[in-house]
C-alpha positions in Angstrom: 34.9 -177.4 -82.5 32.5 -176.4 -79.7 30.8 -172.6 -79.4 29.8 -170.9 -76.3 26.2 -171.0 -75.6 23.9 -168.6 -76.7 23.4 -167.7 -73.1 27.1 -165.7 -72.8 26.4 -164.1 -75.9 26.4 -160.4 -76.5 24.4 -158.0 -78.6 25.6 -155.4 -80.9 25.2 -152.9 -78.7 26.9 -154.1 -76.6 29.7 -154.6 -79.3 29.5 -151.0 -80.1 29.7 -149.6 -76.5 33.0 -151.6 -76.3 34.1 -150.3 -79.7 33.9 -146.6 -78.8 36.1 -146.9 -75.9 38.9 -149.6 -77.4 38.7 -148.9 -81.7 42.1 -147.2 -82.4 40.8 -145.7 -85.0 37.6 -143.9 -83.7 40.1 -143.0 -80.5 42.1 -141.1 -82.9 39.6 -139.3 -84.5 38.4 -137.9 -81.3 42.0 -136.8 -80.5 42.0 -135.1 -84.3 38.8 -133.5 -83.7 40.2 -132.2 -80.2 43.3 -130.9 -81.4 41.4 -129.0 -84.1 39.1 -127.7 -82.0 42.2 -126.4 -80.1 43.8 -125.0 -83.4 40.5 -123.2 -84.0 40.6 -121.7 -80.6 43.8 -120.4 -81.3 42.7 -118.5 -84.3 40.4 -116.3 -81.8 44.4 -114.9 -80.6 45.3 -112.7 -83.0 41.6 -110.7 -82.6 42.5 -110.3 -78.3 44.2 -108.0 -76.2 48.1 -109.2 -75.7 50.1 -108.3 -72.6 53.8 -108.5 -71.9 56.2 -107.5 -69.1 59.4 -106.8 -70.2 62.9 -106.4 -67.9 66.2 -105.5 -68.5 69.1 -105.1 -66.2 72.6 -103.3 -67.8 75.7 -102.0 -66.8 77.1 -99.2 -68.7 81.2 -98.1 -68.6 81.1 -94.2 -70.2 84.8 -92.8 -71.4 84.3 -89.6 -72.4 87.1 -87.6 -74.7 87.3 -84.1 -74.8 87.5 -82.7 -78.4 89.9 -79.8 -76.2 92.5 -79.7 -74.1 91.2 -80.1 -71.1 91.9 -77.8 -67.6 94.8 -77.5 -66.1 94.7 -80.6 -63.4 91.4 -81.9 -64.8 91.1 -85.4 -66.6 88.5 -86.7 -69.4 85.4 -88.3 -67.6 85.2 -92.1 -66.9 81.9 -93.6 -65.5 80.2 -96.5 -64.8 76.6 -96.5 -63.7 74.1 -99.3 -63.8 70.3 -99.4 -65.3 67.3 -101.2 -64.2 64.4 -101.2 -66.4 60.8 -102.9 -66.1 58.0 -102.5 -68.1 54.4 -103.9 -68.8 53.3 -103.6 -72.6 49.7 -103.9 -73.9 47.9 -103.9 -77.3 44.6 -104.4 -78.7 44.3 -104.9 -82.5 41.6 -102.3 -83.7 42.1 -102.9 -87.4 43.5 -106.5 -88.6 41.3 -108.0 -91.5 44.4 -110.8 -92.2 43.6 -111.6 -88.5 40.0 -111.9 -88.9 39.8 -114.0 -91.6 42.1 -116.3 -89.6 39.2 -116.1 -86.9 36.3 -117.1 -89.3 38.4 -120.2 -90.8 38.8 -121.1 -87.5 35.9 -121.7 -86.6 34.9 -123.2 -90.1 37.7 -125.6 -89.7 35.9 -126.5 -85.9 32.9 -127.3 -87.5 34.8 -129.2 -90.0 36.4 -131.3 -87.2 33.0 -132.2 -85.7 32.0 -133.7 -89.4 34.8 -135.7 -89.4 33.9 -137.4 -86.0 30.9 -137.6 -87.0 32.2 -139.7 -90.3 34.2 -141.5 -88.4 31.3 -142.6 -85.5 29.3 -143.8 -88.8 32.4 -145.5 -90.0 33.2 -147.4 -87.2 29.3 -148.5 -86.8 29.5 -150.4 -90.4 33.0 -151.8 -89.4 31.6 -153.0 -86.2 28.5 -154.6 -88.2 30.4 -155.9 -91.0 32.6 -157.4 -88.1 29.9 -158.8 -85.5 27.9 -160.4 -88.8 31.2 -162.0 -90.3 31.7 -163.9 -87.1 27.9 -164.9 -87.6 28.2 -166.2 -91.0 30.9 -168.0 -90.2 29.2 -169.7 -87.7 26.3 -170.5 -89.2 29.1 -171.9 -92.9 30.8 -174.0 -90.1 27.3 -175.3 -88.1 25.7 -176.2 -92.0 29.2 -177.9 -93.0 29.1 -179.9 -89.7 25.9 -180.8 -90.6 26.6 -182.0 -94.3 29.2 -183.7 -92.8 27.3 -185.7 -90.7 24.7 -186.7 -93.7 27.7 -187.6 -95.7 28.5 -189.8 -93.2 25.3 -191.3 -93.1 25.2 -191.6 -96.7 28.8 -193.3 -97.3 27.6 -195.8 -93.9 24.5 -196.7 -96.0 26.3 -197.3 -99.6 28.7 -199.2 -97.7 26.1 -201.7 -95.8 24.6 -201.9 -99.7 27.9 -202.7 -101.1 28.4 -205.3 -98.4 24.9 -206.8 -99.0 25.5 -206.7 -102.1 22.8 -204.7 -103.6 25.6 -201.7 -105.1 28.4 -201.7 -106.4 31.8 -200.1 -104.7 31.3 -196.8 -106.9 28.6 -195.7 -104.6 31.2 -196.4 -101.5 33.6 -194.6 -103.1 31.9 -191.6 -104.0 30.5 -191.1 -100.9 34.0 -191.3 -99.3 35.1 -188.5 -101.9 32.6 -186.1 -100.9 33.5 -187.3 -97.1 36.8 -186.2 -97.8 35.8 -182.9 -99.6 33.4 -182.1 -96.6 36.1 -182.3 -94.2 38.0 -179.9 -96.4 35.4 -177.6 -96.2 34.8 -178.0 -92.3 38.6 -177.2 -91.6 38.3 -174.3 -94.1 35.4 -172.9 -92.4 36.7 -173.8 -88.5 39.8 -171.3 -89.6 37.4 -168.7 -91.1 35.4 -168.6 -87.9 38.8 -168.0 -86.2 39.8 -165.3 -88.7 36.8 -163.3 -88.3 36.5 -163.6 -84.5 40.3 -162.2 -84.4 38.7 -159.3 -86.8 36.2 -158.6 -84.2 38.2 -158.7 -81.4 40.0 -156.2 -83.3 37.9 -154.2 -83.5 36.2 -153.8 -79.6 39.4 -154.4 -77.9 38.3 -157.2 -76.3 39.0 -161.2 -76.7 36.4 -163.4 -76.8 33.6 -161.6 -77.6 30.6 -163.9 -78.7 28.4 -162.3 -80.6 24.5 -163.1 -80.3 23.3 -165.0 -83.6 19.9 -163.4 -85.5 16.5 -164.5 -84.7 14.7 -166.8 -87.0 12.5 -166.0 -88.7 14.8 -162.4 -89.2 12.9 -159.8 -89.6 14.9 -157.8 -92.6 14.6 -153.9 -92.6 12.1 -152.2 -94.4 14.6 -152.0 -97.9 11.8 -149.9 -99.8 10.5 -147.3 -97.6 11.8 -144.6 -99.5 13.3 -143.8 -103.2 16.5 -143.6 -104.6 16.6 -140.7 -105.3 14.7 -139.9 -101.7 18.1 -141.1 -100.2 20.6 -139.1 -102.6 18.5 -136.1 -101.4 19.2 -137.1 -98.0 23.5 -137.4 -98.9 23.6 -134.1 -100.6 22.4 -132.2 -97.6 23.6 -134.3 -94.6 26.6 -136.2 -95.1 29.2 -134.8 -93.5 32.1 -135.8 -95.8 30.1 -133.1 -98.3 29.8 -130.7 -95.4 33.7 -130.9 -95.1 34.2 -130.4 -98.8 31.6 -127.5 -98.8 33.5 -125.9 -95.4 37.1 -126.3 -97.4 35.8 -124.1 -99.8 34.8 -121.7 -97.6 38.0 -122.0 -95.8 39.8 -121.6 -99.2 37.7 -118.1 -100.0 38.9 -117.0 -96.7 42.6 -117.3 -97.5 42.4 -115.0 -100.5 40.8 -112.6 -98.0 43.8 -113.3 -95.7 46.2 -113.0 -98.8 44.2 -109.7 -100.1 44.8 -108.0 -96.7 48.8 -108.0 -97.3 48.6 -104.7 -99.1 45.8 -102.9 -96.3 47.0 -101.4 -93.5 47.0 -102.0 -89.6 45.8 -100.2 -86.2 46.8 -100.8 -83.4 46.2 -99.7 -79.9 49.1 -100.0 -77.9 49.9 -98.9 -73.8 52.7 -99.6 -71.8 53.7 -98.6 -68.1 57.0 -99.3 -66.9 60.2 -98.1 -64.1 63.9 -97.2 -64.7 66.2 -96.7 -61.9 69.6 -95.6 -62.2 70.9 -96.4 -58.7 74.6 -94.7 -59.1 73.0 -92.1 -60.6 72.4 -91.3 -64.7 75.5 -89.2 -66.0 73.2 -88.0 -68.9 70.7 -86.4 -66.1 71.0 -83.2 -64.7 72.6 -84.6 -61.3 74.5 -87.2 -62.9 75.9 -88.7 -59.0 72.2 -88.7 -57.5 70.5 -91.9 -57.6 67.5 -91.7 -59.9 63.9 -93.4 -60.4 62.0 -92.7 -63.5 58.0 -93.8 -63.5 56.6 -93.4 -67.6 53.3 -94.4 -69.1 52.7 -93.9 -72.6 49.0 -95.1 -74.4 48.3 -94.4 -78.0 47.2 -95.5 -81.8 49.7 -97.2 -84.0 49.1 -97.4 -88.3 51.2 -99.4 -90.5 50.8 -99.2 -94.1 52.4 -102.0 -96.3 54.0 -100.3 -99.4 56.0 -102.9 -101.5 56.8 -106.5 -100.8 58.7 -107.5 -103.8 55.1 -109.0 -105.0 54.5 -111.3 -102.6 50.9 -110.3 -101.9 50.1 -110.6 -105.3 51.5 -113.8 -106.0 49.7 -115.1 -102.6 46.5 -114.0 -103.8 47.1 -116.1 -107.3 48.1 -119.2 -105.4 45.2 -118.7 -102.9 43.2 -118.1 -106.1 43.7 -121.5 -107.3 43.6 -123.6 -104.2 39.5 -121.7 -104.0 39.2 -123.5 -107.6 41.0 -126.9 -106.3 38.5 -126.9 -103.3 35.3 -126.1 -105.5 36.3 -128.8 -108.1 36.9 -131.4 -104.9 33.6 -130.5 -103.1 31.7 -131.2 -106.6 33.6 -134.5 -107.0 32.6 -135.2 -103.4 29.4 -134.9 -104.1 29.4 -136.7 -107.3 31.1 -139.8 -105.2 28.4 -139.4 -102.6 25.1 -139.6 -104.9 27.0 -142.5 -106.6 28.0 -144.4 -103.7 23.9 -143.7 -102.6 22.8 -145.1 -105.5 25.3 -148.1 -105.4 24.3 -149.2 -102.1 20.3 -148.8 -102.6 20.2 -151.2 -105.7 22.4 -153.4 -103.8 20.0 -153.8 -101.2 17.3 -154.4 -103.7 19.3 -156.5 -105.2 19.8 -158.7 -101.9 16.5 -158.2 -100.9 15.3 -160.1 -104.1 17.9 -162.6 -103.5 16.8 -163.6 -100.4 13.7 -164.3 -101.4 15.0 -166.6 -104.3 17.4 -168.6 -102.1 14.7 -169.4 -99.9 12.7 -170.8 -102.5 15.8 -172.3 -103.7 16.4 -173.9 -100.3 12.3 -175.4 -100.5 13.0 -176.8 -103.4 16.4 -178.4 -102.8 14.7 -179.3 -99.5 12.1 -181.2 -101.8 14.9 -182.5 -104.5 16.7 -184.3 -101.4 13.8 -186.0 -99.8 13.0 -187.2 -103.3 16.4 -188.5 -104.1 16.5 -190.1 -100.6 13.3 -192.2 -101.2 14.4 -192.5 -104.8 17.4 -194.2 -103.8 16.0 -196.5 -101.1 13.2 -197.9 -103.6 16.5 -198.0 -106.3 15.8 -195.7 -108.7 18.1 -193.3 -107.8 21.9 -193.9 -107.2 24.2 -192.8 -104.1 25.3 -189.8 -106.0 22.0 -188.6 -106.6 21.8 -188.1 -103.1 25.2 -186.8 -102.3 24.2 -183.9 -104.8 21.1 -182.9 -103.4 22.8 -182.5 -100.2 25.6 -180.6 -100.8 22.5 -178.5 -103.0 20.8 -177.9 -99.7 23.2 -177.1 -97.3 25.0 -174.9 -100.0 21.6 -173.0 -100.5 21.3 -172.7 -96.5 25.0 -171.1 -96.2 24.0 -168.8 -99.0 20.6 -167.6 -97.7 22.5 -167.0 -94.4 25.2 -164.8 -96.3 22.7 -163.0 -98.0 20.5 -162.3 -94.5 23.6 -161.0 -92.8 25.2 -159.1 -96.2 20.9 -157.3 -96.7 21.9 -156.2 -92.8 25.2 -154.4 -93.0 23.9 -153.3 -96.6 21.3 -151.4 -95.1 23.7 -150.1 -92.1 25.5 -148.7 -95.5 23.0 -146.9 -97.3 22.6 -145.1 -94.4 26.3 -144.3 -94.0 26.0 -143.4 -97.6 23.7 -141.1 -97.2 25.5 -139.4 -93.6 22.7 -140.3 -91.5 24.2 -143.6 -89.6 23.4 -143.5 -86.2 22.4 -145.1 -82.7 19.1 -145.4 -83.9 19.7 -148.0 -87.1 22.4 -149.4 -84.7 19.0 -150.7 -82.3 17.4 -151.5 -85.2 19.2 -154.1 -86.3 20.4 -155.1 -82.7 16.4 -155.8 -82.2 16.5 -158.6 -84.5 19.1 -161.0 -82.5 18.3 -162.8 -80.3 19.4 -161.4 -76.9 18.7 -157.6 -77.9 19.0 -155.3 -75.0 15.3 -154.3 -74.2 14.5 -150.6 -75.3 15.0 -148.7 -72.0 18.5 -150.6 -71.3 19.5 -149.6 -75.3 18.5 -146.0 -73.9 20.5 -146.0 -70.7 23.9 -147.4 -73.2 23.3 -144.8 -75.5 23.0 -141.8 -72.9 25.9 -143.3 -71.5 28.2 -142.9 -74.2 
């Protein structure tokens, strides 16, 4: 299977520029966050002025019956007559607490919409990561099985020339022709991993055939000990923004008992209107009922409604209201319980890794050192074919390991900063500074003030 060169290859930022336009899922968190911005806007309606022009247009038939006889050669009144009527209504609320506390949760639940964009930006940067790196790893599983595939080869050539020459027996041809055939398991295992994960990241960018750029060796890790555990927990409880949701919820959920309370407290209102009536056949009712008539009127004033009874529904509202404020308190100190947990989780992980890397590449020195020994061991004869198989599969198996664990310390670190809410650009040119064809400083700049 061949890979495209190192040359065509593209850095994570670059990944993560394409990402943010082409990720379904960061797409629609930006449409959630715009449509609640636009919900919270429309919480700010109920504290404005609202206008209204009104028109009517009717045609009245009027049968009047005299209670008396009427006159001698006089009959009971029929009329018809038509009215016109337009009018422009206005009111400003002067005293509306329900409608206030609608205002201040919605511009809590703004700010909660901008913390879950922010989550989401932070969530799509460790996808990304886990993404680009999984492609990498599976690289680097299928270059190191291609590799043990070709010293098996070399192996099973030499114990056959033995056998031939007689100096083995066929054991040693036949074990190395097992472990041929289990390579080549493993290579056509690995080849449809590579393929697997590549589909992932394409996936993810909206793009096919994205090659990412591999690490630089030696890698230069992160710094994993810089600061404390409890330094980072610190940093979750009073940044992350899936707390600052939880927190705003519960401030949200105070604010509908306040909503709830203001059932039973009156309302003022200042209300206007100006407005026409003609009565073009004239207005029966009027003085000269058969003259054609235009009324102007314009009325302003203060309108007070008190709420009396409701059948209890205010009261009922504000127990219900009263225990979603307890709901949101207990789920904002779960939250934060998750949080400091999840913090903690991903730190000693990355302590963890950190110490494993420096084991397995010890590990892979050592194996390095078993297979020389085996190979000089078998060509003086005292060491057997299998001895040698072993320490190979040893080595490369170390070699795919301390790749894994290189990538996994990587995206571990990406996480404990998502843990803690503070995932940004700036870890995201971090890392990108340790492949190989990392977009120079000023260019990583220019991409980020672009998006």
């Amino acid at each position: 299977m061949s890979l495209s060169p190192v040359a065509s290859a593209q850095d994570l930022l670059n990944a993560w520029h394409k990402a943010a336009l082409h990720d379904a899922r960061y797409q629609a968190a930006q449409a959630q966050r715009q449509a609640s911005l636009a919900r919270a806007d429309q919480a700010r309606a109920g504290l404005l002025p609202q206008l209204g022009l009104g028109a009517s247009s009717t045609r009245t038939h009027l049968d009047s019956t005299l209670d008396m006889a009427a006159p001698a050669g006089q009959q009971n009144p029929v009329t018809s007559y038509s009215t016109h009527n337009i009018s422009l209504n206005a009111s400003q609320p002067l005293y509306r607490p329900a409608n206030l506390a609608t205002w201040r949760q919605g511009d809590k639940q703004g700010q909660a919409a901008e913390q879950e964009l922010n989550r989401a930006t932070q969530q799509l940067i460790t996808r990304l990561a886990q993404a680009y790196f999984d492609v990498l790893s599976a690289q680097d599983a299928l270059a190191t099985t291609q590799q043990l595939e070709r010293a098996v080869a070399q192996q099973k050539a030499a114990a056959d020339n033995n056998f031939e020459l007689g100096n083995t027996t066929i054991t040693d041809s036949r074990e190395a022709q097992a472990r041929v055939d289990q390579v080549l398991a493993q290579r056509i295992a690995a080849e449809n991993r590579l393929q697997v994960q590549r589909l992932a990241l394409d996936t993810v960018i909206g793009e096919a055939g994205f090659v990412p750029a591999p690490l630089a060796l030696p890698a230069q890790l992160p710094d994993v000990a810089a600061r404390t555990m409890d330094d980072w927990v610190a940093t979750a409880l009073s940044q992350h923004p899936q707390l600052a949701q939880a927190r705003l919820a519960v401030q949200v959920a105070e604010l509908e008992t306040e909503k709830a309370r203001a059932g039973n407290k009156p309302t003022v209102d200042l209300v206007a209107s100006v407005g026409r009536v003609n009565y073009p056949q004239g207005n029966p009712q009027s003085m000269y009922p058969g003259v054609p008539t235009r009324a102007n009127q314009a009325s302003i004033g203060v309108q007070f409604n008190m709420p009396l009874f409701a059948g209890g529904l205010v009261q009922n509202r504000v127990r219900e209201t009263l225990a979603l404020e307890d709901k949101a308190r207990a789920d904002a100190q779960d939250a934060e319980r998750q949080i400091g947990q999840a913090v903690r989780s991903a730190w000693l992980t990355l302590q963890a890794g950190r110490a494993q890397i420096k084991a397995l590449e010890a590990a892979q020195a050592s194996a390095q050192s078993a297979l020389e020994a085996s190979q000089l061991g078998y060509e003086v004869g005292v060491r057997i074919n299998i001895d040698v198989l072993n320490a190979q599969t040893q080595l490369y198996d170390v070699r795919r390991q301390l790749a894994q664990a290189r990538y996994d310390l990587i995206v571990g670190w990406l996480r404990l900063h998502e843990a803690a809410g503070v995932l940004d650009d700036q870890q995201l040119r971090t890392v990108n500074a340790l492949l190989t064809t990392a977009t120079p400083p000023s260019a990583a700049k220019a991409s980020a003030a672009g998006r």
